[in-house]
C-alpha positions as CSV (number, residue, x, y, z in Angstrom):
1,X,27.2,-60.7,45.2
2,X,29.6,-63.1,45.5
3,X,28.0,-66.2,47.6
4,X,29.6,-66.1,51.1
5,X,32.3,-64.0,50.1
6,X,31.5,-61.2,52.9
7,X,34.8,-58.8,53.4
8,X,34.5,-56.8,57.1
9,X,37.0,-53.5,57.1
10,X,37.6,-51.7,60.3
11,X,39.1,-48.6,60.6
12,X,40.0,-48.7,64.9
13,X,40.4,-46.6,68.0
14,X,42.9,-44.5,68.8
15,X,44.9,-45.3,72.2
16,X,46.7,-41.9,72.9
17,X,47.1,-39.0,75.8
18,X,44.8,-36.7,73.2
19,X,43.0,-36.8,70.2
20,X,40.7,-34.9,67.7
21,X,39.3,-35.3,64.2
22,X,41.2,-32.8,62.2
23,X,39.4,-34.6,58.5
24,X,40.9,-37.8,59.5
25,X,39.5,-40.8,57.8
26,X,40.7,-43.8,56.3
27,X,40.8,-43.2,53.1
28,X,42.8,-46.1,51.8
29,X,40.8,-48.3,53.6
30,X,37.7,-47.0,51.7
31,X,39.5,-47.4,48.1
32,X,39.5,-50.9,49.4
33,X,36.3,-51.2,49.6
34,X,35.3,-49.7,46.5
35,X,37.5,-51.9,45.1
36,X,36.0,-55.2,46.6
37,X,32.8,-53.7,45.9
38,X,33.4,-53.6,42.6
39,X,34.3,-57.1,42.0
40,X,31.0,-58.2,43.6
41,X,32.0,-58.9,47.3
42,X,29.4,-57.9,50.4
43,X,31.2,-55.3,52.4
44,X,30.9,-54.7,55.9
45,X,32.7,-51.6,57.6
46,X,32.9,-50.4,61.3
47,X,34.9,-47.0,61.4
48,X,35.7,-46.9,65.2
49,X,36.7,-43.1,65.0
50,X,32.9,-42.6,63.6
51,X,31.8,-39.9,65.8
52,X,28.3,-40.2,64.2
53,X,28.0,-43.6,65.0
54,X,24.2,-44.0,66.1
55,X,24.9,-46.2,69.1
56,X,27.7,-43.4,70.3
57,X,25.2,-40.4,69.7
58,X,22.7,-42.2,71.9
59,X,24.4,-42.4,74.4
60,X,26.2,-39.2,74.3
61,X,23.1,-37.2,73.8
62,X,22.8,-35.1,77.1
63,X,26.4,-34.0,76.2
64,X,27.1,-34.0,72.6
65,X,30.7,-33.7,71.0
66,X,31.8,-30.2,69.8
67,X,32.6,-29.5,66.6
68,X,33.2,-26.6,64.3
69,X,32.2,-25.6,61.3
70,X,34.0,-27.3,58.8
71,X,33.0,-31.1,60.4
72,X,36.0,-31.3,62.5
73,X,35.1,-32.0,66.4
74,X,36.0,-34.1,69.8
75,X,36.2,-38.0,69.4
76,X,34.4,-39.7,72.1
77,X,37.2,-40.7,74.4
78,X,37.1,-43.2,77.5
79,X,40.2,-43.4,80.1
80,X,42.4,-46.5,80.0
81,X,45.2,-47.9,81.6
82,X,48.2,-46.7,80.4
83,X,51.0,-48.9,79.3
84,X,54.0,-50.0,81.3
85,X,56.0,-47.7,79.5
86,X,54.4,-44.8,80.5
87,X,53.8,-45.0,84.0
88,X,56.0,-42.3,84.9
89,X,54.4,-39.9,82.5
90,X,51.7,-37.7,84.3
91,X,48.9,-37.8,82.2
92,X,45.7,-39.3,80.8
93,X,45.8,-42.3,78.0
94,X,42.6,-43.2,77.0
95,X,40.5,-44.7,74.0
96,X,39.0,-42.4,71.3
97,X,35.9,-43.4,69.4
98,X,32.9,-46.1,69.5
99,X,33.2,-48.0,73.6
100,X,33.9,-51.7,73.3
101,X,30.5,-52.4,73.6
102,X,29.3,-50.4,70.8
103,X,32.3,-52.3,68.3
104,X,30.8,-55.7,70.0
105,X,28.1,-55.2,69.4
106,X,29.0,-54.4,65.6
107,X,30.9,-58.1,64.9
108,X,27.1,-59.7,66.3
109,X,25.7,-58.0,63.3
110,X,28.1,-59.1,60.6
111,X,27.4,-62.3,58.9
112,X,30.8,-64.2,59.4
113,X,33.1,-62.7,56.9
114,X,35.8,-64.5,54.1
115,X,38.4,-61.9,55.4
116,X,39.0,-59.0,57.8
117,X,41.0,-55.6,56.6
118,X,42.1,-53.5,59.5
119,X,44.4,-50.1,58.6
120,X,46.5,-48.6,60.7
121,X,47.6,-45.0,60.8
122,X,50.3,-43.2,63.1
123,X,53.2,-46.0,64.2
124,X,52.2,-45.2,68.2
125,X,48.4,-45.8,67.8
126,X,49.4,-49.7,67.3
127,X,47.7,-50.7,70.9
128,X,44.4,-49.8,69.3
129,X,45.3,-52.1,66.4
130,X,46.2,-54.6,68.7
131,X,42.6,-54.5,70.3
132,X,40.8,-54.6,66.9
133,X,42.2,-58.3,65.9
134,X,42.5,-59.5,69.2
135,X,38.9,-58.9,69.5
136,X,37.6,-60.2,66.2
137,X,39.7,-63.2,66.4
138,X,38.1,-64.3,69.8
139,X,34.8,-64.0,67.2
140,X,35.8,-64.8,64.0
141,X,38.2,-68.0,64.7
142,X,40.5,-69.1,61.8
143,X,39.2,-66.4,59.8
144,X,42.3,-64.1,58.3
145,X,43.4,-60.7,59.3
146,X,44.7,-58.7,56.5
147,X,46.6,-55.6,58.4
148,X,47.9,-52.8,55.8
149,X,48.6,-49.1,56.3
150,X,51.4,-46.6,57.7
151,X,52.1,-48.8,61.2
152,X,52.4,-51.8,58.8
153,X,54.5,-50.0,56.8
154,X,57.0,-48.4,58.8
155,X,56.9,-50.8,61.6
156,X,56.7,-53.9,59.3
157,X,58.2,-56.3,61.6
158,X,56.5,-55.1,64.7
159,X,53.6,-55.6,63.2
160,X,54.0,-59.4,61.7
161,X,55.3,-60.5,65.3
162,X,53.3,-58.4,67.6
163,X,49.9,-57.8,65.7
164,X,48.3,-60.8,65.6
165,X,47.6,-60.5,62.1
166,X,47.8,-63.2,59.1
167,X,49.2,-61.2,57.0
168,X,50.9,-57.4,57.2
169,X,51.0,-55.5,53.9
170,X,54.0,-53.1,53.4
171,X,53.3,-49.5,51.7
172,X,50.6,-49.2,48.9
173,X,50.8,-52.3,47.2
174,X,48.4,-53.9,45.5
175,X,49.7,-56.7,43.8
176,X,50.4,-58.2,47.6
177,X,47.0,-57.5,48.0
178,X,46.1,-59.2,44.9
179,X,48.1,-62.5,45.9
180,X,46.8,-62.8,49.1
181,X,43.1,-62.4,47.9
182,X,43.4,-64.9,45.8
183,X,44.8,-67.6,48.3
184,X,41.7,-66.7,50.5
185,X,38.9,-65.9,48.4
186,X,39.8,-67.8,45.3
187,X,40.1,-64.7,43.5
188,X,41.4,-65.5,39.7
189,X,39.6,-63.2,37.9
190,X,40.9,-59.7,38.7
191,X,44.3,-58.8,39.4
192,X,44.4,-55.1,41.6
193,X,48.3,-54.6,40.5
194,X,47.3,-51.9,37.9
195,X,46.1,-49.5,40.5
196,X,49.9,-49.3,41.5
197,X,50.5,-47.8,38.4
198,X,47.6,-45.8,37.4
199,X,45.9,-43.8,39.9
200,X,43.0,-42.7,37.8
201,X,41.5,-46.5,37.2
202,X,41.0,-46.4,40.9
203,X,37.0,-45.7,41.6
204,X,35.7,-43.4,43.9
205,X,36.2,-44.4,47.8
206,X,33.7,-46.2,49.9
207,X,32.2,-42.1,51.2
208,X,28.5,-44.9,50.7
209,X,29.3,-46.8,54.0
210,X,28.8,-43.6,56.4
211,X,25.3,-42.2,57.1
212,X,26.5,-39.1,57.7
213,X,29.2,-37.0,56.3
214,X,30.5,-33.5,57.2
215,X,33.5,-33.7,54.6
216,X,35.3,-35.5,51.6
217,X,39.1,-36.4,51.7
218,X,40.3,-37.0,48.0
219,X,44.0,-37.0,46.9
220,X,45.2,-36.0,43.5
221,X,48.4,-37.4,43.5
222,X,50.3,-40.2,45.2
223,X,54.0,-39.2,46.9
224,X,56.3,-36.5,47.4
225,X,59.4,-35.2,44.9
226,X,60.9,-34.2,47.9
227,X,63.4,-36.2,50.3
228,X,63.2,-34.2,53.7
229,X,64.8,-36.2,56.6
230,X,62.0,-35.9,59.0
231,X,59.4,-37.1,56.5
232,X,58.3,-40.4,55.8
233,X,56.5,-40.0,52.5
234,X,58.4,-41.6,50.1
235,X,58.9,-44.5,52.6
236,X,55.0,-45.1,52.3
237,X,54.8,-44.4,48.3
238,X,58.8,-44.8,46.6
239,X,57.3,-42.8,43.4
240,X,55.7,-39.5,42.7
241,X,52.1,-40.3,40.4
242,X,49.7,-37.8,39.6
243,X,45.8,-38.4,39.1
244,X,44.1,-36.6,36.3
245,X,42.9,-33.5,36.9
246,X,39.9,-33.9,35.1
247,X,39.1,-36.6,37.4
248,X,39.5,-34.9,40.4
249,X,37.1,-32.4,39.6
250,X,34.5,-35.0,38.1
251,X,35.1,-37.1,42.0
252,X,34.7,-33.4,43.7
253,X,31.1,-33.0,41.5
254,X,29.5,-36.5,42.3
255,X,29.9,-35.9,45.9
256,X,28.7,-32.7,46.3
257,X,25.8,-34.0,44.2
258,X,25.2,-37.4,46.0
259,X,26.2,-36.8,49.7
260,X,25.4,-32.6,49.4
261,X,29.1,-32.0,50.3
262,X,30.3,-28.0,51.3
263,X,33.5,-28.8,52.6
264,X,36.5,-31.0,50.4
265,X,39.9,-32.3,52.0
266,X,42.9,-32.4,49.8
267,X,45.1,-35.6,51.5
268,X,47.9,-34.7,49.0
269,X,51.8,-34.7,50.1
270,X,52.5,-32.2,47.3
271,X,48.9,-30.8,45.6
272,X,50.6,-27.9,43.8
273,X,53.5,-30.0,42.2
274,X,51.6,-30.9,39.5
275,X,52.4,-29.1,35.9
276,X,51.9,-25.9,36.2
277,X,49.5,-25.8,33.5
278,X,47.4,-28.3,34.9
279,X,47.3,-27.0,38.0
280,X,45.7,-23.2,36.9
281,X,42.9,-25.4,34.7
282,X,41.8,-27.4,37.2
283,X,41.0,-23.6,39.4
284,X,39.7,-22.2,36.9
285,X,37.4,-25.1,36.1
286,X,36.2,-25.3,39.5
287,X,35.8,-21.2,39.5
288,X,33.7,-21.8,36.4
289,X,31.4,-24.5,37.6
290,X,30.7,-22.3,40.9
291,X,30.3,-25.0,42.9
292,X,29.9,-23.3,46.3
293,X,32.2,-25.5,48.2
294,X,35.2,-25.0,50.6
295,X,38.9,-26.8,50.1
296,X,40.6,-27.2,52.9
297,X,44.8,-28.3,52.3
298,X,45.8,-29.5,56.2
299,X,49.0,-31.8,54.5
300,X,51.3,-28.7,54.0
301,X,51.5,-27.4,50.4
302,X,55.2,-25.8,49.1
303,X,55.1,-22.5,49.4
304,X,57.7,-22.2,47.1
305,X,55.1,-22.5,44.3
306,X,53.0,-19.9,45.0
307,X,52.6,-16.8,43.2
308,X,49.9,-14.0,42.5
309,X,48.3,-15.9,40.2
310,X,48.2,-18.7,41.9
311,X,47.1,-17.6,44.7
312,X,44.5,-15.4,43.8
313,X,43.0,-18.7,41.3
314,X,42.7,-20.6,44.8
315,X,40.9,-17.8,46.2
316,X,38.3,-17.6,43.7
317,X,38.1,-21.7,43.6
318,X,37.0,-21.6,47.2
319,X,40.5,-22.7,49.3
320,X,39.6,-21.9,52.5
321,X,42.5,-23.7,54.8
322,X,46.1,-23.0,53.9
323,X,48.7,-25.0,55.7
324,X,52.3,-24.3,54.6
325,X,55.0,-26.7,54.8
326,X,57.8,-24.1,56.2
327,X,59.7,-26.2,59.6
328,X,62.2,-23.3,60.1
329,X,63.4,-20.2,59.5
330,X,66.8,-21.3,60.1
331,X,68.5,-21.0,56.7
332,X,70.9,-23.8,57.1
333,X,68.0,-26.1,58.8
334,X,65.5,-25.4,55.8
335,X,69.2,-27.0,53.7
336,X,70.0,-29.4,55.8
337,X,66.5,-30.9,56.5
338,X,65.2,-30.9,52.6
339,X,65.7,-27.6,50.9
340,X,62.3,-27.2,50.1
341,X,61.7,-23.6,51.2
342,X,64.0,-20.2,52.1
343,X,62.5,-17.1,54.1
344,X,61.9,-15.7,51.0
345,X,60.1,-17.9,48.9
346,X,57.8,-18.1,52.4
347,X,57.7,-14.3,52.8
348,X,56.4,-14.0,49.4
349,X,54.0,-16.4,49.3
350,X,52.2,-15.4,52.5
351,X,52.0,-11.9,50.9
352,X,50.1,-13.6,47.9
353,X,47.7,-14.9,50.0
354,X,46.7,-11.7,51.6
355,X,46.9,-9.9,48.3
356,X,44.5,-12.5,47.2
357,X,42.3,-12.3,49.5
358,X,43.0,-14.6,52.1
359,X,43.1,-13.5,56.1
360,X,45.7,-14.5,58.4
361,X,44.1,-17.0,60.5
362,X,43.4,-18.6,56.7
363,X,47.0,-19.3,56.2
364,X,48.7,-21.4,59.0
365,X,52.9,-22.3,58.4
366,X,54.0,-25.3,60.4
367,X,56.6,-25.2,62.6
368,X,58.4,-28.2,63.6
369,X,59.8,-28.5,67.2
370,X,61.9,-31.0,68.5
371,X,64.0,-31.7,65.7
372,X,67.5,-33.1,67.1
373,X,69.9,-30.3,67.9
374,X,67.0,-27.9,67.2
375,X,67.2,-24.9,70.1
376,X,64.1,-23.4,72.0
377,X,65.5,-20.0,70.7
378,X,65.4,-21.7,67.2
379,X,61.4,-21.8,67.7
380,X,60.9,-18.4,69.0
381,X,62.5,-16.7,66.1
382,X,60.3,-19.0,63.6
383,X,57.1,-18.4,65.1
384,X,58.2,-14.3,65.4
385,X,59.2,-14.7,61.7
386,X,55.9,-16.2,60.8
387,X,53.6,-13.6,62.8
388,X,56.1,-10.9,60.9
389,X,55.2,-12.1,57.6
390,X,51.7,-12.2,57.9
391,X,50.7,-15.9,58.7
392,X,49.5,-18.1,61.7
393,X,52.4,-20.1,63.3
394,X,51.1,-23.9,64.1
395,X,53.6,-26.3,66.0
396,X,54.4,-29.8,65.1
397,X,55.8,-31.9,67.6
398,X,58.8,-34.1,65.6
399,X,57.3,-37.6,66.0
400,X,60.8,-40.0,65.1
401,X,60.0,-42.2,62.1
402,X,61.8,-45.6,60.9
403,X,63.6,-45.3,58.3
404,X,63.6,-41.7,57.7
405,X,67.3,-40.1,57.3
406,X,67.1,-38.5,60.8
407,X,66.0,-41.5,62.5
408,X,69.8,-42.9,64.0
409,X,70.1,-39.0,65.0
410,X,66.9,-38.9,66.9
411,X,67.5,-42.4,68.8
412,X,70.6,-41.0,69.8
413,X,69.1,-37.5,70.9
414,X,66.3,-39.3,72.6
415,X,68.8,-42.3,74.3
416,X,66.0,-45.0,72.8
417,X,68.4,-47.5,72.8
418,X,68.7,-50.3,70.0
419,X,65.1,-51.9,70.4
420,X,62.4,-48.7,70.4
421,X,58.8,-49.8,70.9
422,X,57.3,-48.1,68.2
423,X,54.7,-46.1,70.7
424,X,57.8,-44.3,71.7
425,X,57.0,-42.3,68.8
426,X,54.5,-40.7,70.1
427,X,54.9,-36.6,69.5
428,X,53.3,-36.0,73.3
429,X,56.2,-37.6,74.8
430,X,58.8,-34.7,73.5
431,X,58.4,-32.6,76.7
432,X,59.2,-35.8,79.1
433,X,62.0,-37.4,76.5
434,X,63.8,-34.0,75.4
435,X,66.4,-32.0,77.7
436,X,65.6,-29.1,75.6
437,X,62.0,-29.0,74.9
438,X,60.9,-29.5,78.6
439,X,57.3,-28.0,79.7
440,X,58.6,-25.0,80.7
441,X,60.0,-24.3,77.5
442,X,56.9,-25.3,75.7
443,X,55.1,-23.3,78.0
444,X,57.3,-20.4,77.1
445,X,57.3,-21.1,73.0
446,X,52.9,-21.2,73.5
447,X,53.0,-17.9,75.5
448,X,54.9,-16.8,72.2
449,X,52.0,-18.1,69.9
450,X,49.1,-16.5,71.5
């Protein structure tokens, strides 16, 4: 190991009205530290979302945390004071994961470290960011906070004034990353830019710093080739890279070999826009090696790709959760938004699925809601049109992104203003911000669903 070169990465809490582990990890975070691993440096990592966390399960242990069968359960959660800006909304905000304590009690255990890595994932869940640096600067003084991830990203400028953080790193870019390691850590040797160009030099994540593991996230590619206006995907990663397939499967094997791994998370934007080709060998190479194992696909795939074959190939492999990317069933809302799908190409696929093999509650369509100029009658047909065909309708809320192509609409629609605190992003807040989707209507459109 490098000789005081000790590098502390924290994933942190989640400050939000509600909260659940739906295979949500930081996976980027954890190519980090493989990464820095690599090159010899001492990694230290507290995951405040760990629901496993010793310390949490100890004190917890009279009334543990549900979860299901596929590793997905309840985040520890502890009741805080909400911000200013919500004090008129009538409900709960609280802290999910590890307590205070528990994260304090972390830092006294970490030798002092060259640098600090926090992430950062939905724009809204920056106060929990906030807490993270502002707590390890009162016990690390004058050592550098490196904040990357999707706030960082999106909210770029938020983040370098508000954050508290040396440096903020914008999108997936690791020749920034390269630079500023080498001002702190004297890092001339290794240069991290080629991993923005070639996803398959990158080695396996960090899965080593967790005790316990109910599931694997993995991507096999890197961006969307679609451009819808609600969608922030290609604001995060510009370009559309593919991993080898090949080594996919090879990651997929060493974990269910090392950690004893049933259940596999695809994080992809677009899994099934690879070629074709590549696509049908890499399902029937997982069919043939019989690997006992369930894929789960929570992102959304494009239904428009599906077809008996397909389908059927995915059913063998072990695909277990289907989430399609369908929004609408409004054809000039499906054009206008991206053009990805038509009733259709959404009809047929579902009926793939159950050919195939798959049941209903297998294959879940999201719906989004709260689009600008979007009607409550708008919703009601969709979710009818989903039941029809076959599949399980699954809202999600609109959460109003930065620099998406719908963003000036949706400050108008919501009357945000010209400043907009990012945490007014926050998806819970349609029923209180929207004239439309007010809780009776919601309560109305969730009669629909059940």
């Amino acid at each position: 190991m490098r000789e005081n070169q000790n590098i502390l990465l924290i994933n942190p809490w989640i400050y939000d009205f509600t909260a659940y582990d739906f295979w949500s990890k930081p996976l980027g975070l954890l190519y980090i530290a493989s990464i820095l691993k690599k090159n010899n440096y001492k990694i230290s990592y507290i995951d405040c979302l760990n629901r496993y966390h010793p310390d949490l399960i100890e004190l917890i242990r009279k009334k543990p945390l549900k979860k299901d069968e596929f590793g997905r359960g309840a985040f520890y959660k502890e009741e805080i004071t909400k911000p200013d800006i919500f004090k008129d909304i009538p409900r709960r905000y609280s802290r999910y994961g590890i307590t205070e304590k528990i994260f304090l009690k972390e830092l006294e255990k970490i030798p002092r470290p060259k640098a600090v890595f926090v992430t950062s994932i939905m724009t809204y869940w920056y106060p929990g960011v906030f807490r993270v640096i502002e707590l390890v600067k009162q016990k690390f003084h004058k050592i550098p906070v490196i904040l990357g991830g999707i706030y960082s990203t999106l909210c770029h400028e938020h983040a370098r004034e508000f954050s508290g953080a040396d440096y903020v790193i914008k999108g997936n870019n690791f020749k920034d990353l390269s630079q500023i390691m080498q001002q702190i850590c004297d890092w001339d040797a290794y240069h991290l830019e080629k991993y923005d160009d070639d996803l398959d030099l990158l080695p396996y994540p960090g899965w080593d710093l967790y005790e316990k593991l109910e599931y694997i996230c993995l991507i096999s590619s890197r961006g969307c080739p679609f451009r819808c206006i609600y969608c922030a995907s290609s604001l995060m990663n510009p370009d559309f890279k593919f991993r080898n397939l090949t080594e996919v499967i090879n990651e997929i094997v060493y974990w269910k070999k090392k950690k004893r791994i049933k259940d596999f998370v695809f994080y992809d934007d677009a899994l099934l826009m690879h070629p074709r080709k590549q696509i049908i060998d890499m399902l029937d190479e997982i069919i043939h090696l019989n690997l006992q194992i369930r894929f789960h696909l929570p992102n959304g795939i494009h239904a428009r790709e599906i077809d008996r074959k397909i389908a059927y190939k995915m059913f063998q492999a072990g695909v277990y959760t289907i989430r399609l990317g369908f929004e609408t069933m409004n054809p000039n809302a499906q054009l206008e938004t991206g053009g990805k799908i038509n009733n259709k190409e959404f009809r047929n696929a579902v009926d793939c699925f159950l050919r195939a093999g798959f049941k209903k509650n297998q294959i879940g369509a999201y719906l989004l809601i709260g689009l600008p100029g979007q009607s409550v009658q708008e919703i009601k047909d969709s979710i009818n049109f989903v039941k029809d065909c076959g599949a399980h309708p699954r809202l999600a809320k609109f959460s109003p992104i930065p620099g998406t192509k719908i963003w000036e609409k949706a400050k108008a629609y919501y009357n945000f203003g010209r400043y907009v605190d990012p945490i007014l992003h926050n998806d819970a807040l349609l029923p209180y911000l929207s004239s439309d989707f007010n809780e009776k209507a919601l309560n109305e459109i969730h009669l629909l669903l059940k």
